[in-house]
VEXLO-378372 format. One record per residue (C-alpha): x, z, y; residue in one letter. Coordinates in Angstrom, 2 decimals. Layout:
// residues N
+---------+---------+---------+---+
|      xx |      zz |      yy | r |
+---------+---------+---------+---+
|       X |       Z |       Y | A |
...
+---------+---------+---------+---+
//
This chain:
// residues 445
+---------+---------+---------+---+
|      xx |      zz |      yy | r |
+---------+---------+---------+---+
|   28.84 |    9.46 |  106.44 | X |
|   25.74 |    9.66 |  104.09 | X |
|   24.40 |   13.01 |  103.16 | X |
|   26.23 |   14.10 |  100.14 | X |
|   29.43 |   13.37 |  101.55 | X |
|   28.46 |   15.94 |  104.82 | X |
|   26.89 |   18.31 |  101.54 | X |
|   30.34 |   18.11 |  100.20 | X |
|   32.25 |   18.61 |  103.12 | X |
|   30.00 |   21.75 |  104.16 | X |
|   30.31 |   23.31 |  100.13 | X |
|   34.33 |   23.07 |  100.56 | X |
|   34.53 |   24.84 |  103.72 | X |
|   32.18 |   27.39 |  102.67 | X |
|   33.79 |   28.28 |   98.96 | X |
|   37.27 |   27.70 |  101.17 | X |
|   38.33 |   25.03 |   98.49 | X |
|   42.05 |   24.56 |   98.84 | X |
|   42.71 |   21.15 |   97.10 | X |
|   40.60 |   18.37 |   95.85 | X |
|   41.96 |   16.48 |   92.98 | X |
|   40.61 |   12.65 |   92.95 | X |
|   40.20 |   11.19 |   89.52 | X |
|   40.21 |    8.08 |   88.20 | X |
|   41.26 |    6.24 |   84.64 | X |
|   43.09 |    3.02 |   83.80 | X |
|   42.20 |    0.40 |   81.35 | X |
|   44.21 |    2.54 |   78.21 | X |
|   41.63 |    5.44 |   79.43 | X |
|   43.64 |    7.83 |   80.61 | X |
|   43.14 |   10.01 |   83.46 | X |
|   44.61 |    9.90 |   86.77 | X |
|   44.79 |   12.32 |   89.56 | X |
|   45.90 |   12.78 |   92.78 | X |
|   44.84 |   15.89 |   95.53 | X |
|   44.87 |   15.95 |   98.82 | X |
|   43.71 |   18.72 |  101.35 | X |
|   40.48 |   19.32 |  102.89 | X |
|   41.14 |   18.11 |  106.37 | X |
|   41.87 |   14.90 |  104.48 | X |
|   38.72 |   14.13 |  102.59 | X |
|   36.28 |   12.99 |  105.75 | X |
|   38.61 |    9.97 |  105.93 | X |
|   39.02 |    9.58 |  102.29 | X |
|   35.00 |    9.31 |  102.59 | X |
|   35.57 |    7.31 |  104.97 | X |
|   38.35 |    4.88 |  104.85 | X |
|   39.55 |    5.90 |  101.48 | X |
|   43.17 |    6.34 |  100.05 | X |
|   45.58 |    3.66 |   99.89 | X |
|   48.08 |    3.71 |   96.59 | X |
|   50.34 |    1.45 |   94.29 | X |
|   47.64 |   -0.09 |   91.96 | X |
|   50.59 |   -1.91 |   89.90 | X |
|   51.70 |    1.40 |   88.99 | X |
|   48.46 |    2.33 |   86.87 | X |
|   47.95 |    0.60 |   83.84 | X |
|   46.33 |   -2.54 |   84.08 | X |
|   44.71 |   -2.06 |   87.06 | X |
|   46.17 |   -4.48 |   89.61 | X |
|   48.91 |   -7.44 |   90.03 | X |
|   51.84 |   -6.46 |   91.47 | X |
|   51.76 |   -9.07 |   93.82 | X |
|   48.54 |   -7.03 |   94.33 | X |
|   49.39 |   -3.76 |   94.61 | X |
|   48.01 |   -2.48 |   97.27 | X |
|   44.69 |   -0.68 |   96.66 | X |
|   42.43 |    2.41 |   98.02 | X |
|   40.43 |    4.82 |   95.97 | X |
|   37.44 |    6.26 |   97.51 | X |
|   35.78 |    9.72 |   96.43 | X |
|   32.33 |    9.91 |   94.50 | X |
|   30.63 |   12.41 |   96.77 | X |
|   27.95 |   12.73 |   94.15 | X |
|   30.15 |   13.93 |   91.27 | X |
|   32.24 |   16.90 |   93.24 | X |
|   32.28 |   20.36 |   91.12 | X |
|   34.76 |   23.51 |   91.42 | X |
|   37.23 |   23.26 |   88.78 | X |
|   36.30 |   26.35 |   86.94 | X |
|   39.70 |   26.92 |   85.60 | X |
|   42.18 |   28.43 |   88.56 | X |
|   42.69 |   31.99 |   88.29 | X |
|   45.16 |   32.11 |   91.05 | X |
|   43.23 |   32.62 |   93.47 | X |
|   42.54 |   29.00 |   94.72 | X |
|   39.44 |   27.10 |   94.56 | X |
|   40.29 |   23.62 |   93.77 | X |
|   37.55 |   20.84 |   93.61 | X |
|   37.38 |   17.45 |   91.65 | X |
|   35.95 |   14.47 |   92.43 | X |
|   35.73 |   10.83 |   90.55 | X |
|   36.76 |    7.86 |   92.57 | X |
|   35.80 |    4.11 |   93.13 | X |
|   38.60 |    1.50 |   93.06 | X |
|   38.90 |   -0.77 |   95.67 | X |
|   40.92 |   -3.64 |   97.20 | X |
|   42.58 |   -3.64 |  100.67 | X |
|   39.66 |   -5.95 |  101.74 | X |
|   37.03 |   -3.42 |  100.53 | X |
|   35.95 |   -5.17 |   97.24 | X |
|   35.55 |   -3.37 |   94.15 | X |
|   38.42 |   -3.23 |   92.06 | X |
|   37.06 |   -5.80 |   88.77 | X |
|   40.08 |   -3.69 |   86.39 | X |
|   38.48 |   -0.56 |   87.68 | X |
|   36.87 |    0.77 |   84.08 | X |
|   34.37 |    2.38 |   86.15 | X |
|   33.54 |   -0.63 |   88.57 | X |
|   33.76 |   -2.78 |   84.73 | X |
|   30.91 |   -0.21 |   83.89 | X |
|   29.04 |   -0.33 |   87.36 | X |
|   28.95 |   -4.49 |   86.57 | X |
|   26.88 |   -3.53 |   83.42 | X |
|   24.71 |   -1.52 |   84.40 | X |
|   23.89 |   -3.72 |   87.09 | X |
|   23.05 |   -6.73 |   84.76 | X |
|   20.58 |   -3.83 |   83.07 | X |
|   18.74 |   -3.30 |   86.41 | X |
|   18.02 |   -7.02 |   87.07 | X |
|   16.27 |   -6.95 |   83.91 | X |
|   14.98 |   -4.02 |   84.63 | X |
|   16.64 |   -1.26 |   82.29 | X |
|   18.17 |    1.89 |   83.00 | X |
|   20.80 |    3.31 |   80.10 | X |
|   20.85 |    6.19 |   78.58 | X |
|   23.62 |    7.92 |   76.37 | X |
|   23.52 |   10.81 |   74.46 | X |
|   27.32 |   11.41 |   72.69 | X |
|   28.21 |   13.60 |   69.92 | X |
|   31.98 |   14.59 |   70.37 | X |
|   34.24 |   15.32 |   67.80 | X |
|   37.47 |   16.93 |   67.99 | X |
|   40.21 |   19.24 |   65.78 | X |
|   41.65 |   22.58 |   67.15 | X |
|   45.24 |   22.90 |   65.41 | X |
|   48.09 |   25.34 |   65.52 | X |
|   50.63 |   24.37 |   68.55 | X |
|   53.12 |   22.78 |   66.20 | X |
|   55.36 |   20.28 |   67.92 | X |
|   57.29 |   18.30 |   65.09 | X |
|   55.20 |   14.84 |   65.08 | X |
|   56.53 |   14.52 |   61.25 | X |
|   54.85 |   17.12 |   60.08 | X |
|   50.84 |   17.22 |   59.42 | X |
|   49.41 |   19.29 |   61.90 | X |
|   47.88 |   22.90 |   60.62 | X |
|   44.45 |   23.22 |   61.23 | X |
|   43.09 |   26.94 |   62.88 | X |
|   40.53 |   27.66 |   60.16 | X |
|   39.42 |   26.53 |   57.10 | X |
|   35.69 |   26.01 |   57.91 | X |
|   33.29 |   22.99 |   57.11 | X |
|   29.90 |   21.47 |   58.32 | X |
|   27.97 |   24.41 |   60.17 | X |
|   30.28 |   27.05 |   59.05 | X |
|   30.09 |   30.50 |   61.17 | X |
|   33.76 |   30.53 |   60.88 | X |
|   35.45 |   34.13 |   61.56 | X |
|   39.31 |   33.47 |   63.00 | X |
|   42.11 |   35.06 |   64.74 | X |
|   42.67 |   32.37 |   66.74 | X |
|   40.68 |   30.61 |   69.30 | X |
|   37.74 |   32.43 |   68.24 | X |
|   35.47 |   31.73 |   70.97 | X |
|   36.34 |   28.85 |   71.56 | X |
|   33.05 |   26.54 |   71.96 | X |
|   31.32 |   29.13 |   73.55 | X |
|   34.15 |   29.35 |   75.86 | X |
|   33.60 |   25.23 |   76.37 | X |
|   30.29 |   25.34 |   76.33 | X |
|   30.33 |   27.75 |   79.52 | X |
|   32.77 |   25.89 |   81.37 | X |
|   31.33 |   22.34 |   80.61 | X |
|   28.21 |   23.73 |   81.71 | X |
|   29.54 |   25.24 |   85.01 | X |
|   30.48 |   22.09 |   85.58 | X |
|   27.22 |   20.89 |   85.96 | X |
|   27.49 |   19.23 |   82.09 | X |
|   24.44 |   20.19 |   79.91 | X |
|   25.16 |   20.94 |   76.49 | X |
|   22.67 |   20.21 |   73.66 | X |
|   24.66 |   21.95 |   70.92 | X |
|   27.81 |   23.04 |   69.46 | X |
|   28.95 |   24.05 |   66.15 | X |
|   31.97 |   23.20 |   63.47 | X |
|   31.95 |   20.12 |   61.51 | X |
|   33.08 |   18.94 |   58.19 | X |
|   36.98 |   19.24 |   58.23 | X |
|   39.07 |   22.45 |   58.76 | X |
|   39.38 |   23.40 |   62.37 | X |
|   36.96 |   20.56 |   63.31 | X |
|   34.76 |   21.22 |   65.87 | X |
|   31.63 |   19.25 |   67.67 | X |
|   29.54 |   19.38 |   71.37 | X |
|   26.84 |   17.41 |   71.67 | X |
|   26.30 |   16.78 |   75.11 | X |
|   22.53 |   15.87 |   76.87 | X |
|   21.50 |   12.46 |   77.44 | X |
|   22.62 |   11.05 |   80.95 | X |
|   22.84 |    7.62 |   81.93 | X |
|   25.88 |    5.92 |   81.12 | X |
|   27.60 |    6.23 |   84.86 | X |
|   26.96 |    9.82 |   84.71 | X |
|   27.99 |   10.03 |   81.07 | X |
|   31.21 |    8.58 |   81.49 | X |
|   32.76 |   10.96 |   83.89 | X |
|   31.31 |   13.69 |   82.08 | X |
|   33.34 |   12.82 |   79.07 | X |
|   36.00 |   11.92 |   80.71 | X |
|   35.92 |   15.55 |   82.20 | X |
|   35.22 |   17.11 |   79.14 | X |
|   38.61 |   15.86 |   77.48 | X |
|   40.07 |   18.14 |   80.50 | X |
|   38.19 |   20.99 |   79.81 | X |
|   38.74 |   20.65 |   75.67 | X |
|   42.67 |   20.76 |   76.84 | X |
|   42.23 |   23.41 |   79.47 | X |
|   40.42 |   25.99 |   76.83 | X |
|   42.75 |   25.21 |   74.26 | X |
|   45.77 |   26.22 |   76.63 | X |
|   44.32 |   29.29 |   77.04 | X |
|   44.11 |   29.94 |   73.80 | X |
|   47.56 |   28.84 |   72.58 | X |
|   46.46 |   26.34 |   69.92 | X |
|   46.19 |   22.22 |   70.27 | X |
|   42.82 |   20.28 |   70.44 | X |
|   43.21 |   16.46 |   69.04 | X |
|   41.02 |   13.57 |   69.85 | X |
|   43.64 |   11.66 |   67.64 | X |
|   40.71 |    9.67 |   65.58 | X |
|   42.26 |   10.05 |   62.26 | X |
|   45.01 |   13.56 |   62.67 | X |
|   44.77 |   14.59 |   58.81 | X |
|   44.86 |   12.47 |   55.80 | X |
|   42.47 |   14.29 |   53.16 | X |
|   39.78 |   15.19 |   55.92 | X |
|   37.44 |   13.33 |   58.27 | X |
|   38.06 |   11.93 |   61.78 | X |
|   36.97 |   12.29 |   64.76 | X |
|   34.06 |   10.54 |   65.47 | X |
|   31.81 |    9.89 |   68.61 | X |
|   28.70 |    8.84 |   67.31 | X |
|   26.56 |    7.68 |   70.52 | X |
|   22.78 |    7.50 |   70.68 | X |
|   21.81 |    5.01 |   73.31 | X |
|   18.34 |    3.73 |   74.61 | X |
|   16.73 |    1.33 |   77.53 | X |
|   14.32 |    2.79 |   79.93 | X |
|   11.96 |    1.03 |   82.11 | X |
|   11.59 |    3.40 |   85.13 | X |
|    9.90 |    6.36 |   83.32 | X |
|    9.27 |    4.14 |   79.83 | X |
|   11.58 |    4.09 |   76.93 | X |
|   11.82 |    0.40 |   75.98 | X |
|   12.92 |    1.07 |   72.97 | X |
|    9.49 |    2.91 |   71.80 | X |
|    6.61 |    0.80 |   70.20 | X |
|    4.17 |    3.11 |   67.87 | X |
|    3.44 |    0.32 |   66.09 | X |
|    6.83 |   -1.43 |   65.04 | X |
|    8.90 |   -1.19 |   62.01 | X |
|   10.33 |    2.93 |   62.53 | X |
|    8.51 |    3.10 |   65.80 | X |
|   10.70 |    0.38 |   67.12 | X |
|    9.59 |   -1.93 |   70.24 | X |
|   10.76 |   -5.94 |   70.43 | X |
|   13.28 |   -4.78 |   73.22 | X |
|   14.89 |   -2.15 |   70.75 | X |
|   15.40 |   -4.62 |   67.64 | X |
|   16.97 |   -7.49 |   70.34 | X |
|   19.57 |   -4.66 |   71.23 | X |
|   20.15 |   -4.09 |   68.01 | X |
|   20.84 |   -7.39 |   66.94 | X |
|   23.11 |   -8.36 |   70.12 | X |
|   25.32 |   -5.16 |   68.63 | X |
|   25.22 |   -6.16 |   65.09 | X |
|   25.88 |  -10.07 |   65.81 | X |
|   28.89 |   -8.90 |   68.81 | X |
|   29.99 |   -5.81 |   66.49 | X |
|   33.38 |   -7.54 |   65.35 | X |
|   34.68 |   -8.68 |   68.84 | X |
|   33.60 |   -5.67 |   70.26 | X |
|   35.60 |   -3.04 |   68.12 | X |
|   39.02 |   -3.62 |   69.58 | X |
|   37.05 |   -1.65 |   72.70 | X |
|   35.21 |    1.03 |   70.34 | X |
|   37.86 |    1.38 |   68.28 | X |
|   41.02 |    0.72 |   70.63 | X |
|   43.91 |    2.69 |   68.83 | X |
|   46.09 |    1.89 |   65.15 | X |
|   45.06 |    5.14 |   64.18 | X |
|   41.00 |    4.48 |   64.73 | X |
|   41.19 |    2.24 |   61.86 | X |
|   42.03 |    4.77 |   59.45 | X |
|   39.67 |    6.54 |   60.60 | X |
|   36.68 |    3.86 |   60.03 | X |
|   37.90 |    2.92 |   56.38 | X |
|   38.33 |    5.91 |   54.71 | X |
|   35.08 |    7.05 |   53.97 | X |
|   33.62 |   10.58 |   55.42 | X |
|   30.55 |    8.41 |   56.52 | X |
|   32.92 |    6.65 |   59.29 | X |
|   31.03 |    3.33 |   59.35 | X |
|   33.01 |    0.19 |   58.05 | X |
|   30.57 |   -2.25 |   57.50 | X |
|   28.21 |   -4.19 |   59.92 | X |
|   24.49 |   -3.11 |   58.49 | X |
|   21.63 |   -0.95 |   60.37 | X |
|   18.75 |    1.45 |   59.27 | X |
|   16.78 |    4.18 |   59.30 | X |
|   18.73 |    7.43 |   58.60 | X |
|   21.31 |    5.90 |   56.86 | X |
|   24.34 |    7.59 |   57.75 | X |
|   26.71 |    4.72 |   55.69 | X |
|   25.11 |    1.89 |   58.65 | X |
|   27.05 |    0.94 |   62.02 | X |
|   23.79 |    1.64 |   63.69 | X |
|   21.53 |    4.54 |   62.33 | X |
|   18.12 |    4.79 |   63.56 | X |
|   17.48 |    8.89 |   64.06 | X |
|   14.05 |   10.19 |   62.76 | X |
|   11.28 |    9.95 |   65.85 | X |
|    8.55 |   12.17 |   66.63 | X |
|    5.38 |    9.74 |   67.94 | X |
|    4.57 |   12.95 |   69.85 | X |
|    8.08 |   12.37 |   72.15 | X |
|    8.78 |    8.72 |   72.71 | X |
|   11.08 |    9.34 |   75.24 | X |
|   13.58 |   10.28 |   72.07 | X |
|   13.46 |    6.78 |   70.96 | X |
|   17.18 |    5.57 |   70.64 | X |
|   19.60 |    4.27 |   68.27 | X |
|   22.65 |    5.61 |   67.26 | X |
|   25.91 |    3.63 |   67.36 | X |
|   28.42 |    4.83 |   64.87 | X |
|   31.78 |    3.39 |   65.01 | X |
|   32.86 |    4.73 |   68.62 | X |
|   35.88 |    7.51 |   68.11 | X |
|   36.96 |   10.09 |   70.36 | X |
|   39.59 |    8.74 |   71.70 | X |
|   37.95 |    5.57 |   73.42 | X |
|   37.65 |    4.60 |   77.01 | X |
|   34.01 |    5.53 |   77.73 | X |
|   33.29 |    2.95 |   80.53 | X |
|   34.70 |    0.13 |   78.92 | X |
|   32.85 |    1.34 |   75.68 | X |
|   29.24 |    1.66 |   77.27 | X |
|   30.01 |   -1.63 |   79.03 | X |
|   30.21 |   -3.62 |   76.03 | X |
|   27.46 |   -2.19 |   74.11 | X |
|   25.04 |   -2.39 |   76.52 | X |
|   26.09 |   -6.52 |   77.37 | X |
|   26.22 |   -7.00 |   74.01 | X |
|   23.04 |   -5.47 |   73.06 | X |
|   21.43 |   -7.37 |   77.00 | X |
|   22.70 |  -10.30 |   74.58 | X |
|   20.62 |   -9.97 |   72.07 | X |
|   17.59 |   -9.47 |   74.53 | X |
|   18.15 |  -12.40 |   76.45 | X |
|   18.91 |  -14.91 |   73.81 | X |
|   16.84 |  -13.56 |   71.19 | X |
|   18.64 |  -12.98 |   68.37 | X |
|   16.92 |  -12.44 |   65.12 | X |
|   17.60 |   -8.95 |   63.70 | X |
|   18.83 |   -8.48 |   59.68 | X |
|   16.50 |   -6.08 |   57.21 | X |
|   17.64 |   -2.95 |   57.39 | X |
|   19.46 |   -1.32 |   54.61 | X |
|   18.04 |    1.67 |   53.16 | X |
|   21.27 |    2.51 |   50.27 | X |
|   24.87 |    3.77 |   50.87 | X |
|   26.58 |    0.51 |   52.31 | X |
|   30.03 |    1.67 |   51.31 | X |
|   28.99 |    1.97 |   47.61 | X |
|   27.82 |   -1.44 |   47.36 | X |
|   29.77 |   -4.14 |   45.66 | X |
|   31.63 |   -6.80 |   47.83 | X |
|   29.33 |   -9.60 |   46.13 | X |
|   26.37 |   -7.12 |   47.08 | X |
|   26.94 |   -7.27 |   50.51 | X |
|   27.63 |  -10.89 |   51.20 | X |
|   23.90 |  -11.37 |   49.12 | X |
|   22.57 |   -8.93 |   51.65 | X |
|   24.48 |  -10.96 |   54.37 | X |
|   26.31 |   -7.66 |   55.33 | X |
|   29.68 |   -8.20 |   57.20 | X |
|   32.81 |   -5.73 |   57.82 | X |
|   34.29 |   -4.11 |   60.86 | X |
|   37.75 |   -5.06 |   61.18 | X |
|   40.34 |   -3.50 |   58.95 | X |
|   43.17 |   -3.21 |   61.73 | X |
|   43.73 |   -3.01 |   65.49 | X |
|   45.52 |   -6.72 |   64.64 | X |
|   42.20 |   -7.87 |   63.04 | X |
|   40.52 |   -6.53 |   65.96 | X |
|   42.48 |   -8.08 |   68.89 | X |
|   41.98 |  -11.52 |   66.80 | X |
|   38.60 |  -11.12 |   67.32 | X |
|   38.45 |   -9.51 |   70.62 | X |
|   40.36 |  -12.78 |   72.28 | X |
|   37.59 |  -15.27 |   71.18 | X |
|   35.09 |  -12.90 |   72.84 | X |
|   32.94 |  -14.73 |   75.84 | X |
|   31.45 |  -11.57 |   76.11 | X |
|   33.61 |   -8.87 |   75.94 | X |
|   36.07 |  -11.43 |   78.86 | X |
|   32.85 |  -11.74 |   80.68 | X |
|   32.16 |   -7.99 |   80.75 | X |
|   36.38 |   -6.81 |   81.72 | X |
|   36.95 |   -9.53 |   83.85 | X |
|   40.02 |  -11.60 |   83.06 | X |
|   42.21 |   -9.02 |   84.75 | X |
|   41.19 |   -6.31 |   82.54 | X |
|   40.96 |   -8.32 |   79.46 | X |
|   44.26 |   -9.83 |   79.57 | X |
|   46.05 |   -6.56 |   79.88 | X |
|   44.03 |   -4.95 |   77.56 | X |
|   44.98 |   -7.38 |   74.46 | X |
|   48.71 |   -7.57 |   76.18 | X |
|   48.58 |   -3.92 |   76.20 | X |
|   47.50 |   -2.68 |   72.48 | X |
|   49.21 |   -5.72 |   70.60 | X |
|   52.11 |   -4.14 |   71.89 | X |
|   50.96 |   -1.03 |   70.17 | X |
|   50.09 |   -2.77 |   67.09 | X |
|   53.89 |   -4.18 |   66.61 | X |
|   55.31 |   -0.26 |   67.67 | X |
|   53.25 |    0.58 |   64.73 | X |
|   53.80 |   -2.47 |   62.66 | X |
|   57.82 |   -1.94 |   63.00 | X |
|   57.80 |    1.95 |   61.67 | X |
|   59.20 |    3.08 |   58.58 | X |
|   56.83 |    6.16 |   57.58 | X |
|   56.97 |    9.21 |   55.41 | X |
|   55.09 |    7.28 |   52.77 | X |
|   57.17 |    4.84 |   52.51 | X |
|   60.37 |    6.66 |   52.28 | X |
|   59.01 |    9.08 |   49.47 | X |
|   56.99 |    5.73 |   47.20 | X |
|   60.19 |    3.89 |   47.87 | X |
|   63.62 |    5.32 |   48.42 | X |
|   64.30 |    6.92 |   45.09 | X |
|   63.27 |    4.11 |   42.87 | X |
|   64.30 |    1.11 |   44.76 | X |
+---------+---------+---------+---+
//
């Protein structure tokens, strides 16, 4: 037993934590949990906890169903939540087979591949997200548009009935959590909210999202109304985005940082940035995994929908944020077409292999566009050589399944159920009659 398993062990007796709930998510992204008792966890540490991996979403075979998850000593944290009197504790866990390999449908062992890859070229990867979300009245009819709390906008100090200290509230319990906050405040659409959350690497990062859907939906219980991820809830107003800033270290360097490139830009940074602009089509079924994340991306509100990069332009798939020479450090780029709903580890697998990509085979990176890419003309942007994101989850998956990389990076396991999975959800869609239809239609046909 290494250290921070016998630090763990010593912090539950001492706080007399009651249960431990073990986390983990499937390929879809959604969480799991399971808890078990104290006296249990040495040998979950050490032997780990057998379960039905053919149960879980893409995880397993079921001719391979047997697997054991093992505990992540170094991300326990008291759930700060239980006001009954019990402590409870949370851990992330590691997938594994009977035989004690890791688990290659495991989104987190998919991620842990990665990041690997990095480190043998000797990178490290940050990620810095800025989370967007909607806090709505509790309504439960799925027909009806959803009622947002407020009617605030971008940077409103919104005064409410309802929920009305609610990021603080978030902020505070993200934060006991061991989750630093950068910032918080409202965003464009009524009842839109957004926390930015400090950069971590992308292991780290992953989990804390992860927990910080939990702690969105724990605050808003509390406070009786609903809190949406859903990347495109309201027709007339913006979605929820996740705009990610991401950058390469080299122990204590930033790769990405060269005082005298193009913005302050090294070699490294405008390889990445190529590998995401040349993968950026076959990689969107991952960023952008739901029907709904499509309406989202092409319907304006600065969602990106074009394939184009540059500095400060908020209309580009990849923006390149304003940089102090005094802090190079802060060097990054920001990827814009990631929504709130996605699957973080898959995500920040594929970006970082695809941007490795562009590293290692030295792809040649586009001029950067300096106007609004959605305003251009379609002829404009094929003279600028400027391609579009896919237009559909379908469009997507088409591209997704002729992807060396993105198989590569999930494994075949993981890939296969992953198209399997949403092309299901694309015909469920496909197959609905909606309110729009029945109103444009049904009296005059």
């Amino acid at each position: 037993m290494d250290r921070q398993q016998e630090h763990v062990l010593r912090v539950i007796e001492e706080k007399e934590v009651r249960f431990i709930r073990l986390w983990f998510t499937d390929v879809s992204g959604t969480l799991k949990s399971v808890a078990i008792a104290p006296a249990e966890l040495e040998n979950a540490f050490s032997e780990g906890i057998g379960f039905d991996g053919s149960a879980v979403q893409g995880l397993t075979r079921v001719h391979e169903a047997d697997m054991v998850m093992r505990p992540d000593a170094s991300t326990f944290q008291i759930l700060p939540w239980y006001d009954d009197g019990e402590v409870v504790g949370r851990m992330f866990c590691d997938i594994y087979t009977p035989d004690g390999e890791p688990a290659r449908s495991d989104p987190r062992a998919v991620l842990k591949r990665a990041l690997a890859r990095a480190a043998e070229l000797g990178f490290t990867f940050h990620v810095h997200p800025e989370i967007e979300f909607y806090l709505m009245h509790p309504e439960t009819d799925p027909n009806v548009e959803p009622k947002p709390i407020d009617n605030g906008s971008y940077f409103d100090n919104v005064s409410r009935s309802l929920a009305r200290h609610f990021r603080s509230d978030a902020v505070k319990t993200l934060e006991d959590l061991g989750i630093s906050v950068e910032f918080s405040h409202h965003e464009a659409g009524p009842g839109q909210n957004e926390i930015d959350l400090r950069v971590a690497d992308a292991l780290t990062m992953a989990d804390d999202i992860m927990t910080f859907r939990v702690v969105i939906d724990q605050i808003a219980l509390q406070q009786h109304v609903q809190a949406s991820f859903m990347p495109k809830p309201l027709i007339e107003q913006p979605g929820n985005g996740m705009h990610t800033h991401f950058s390469l270290f080299e122990g204590e360097r930033n790769a990405f940082f060269d005082p005298t490139g193009e913005f302050q830009l090294s070699k490294t940074a405008r390889k990445f940035i190529a590998g995401l602009l040349h993968h950026a089509r076959e990689i969107t079924a991952i960023t952008n995994q739901h029907v709904n994340s499509y309406k989202r991306l092409w319907e304006g509100f600065e969602a990106p929908a074009h394939i184009a990069w540059g500095k400060n332009n908020q209309s580009a798939l990849i923006r390149i944020p304003a940089l102090r020479s005094d802090k190079p450090k802060s060097a990054r780029i920001e990827y814009r077409a990631l929504d709130s709903a996605v699957n973080p580890y898959l995500a920040f697998a594929v970006i970082l292999n695809a941007g490795l990509a562009g590293i290692e085979n030295n792809y040649e990176l586009p001029e950067a566009v300096d106007t609004d890419v959605s305003v251009l003309s379609a002829r404009e942007r094929r003279a600028l050589g400027i391609e579009e994101l896919p237009t559909s989850l379908s469009e997507a998956l088409r591209e997704m399944e002729l992807s060396e990389l993105v198989a590569w990076t999930l494994g075949e396991d993981a890939f296969d159920y992953f198209l399997r999975n949403k092309r299901k959800e694309w015909e469920k869609y496909r197959r609905q009659v909606t309110p729009f239809e029945r109103s444009a239609f049904l009296p005059g046909l």
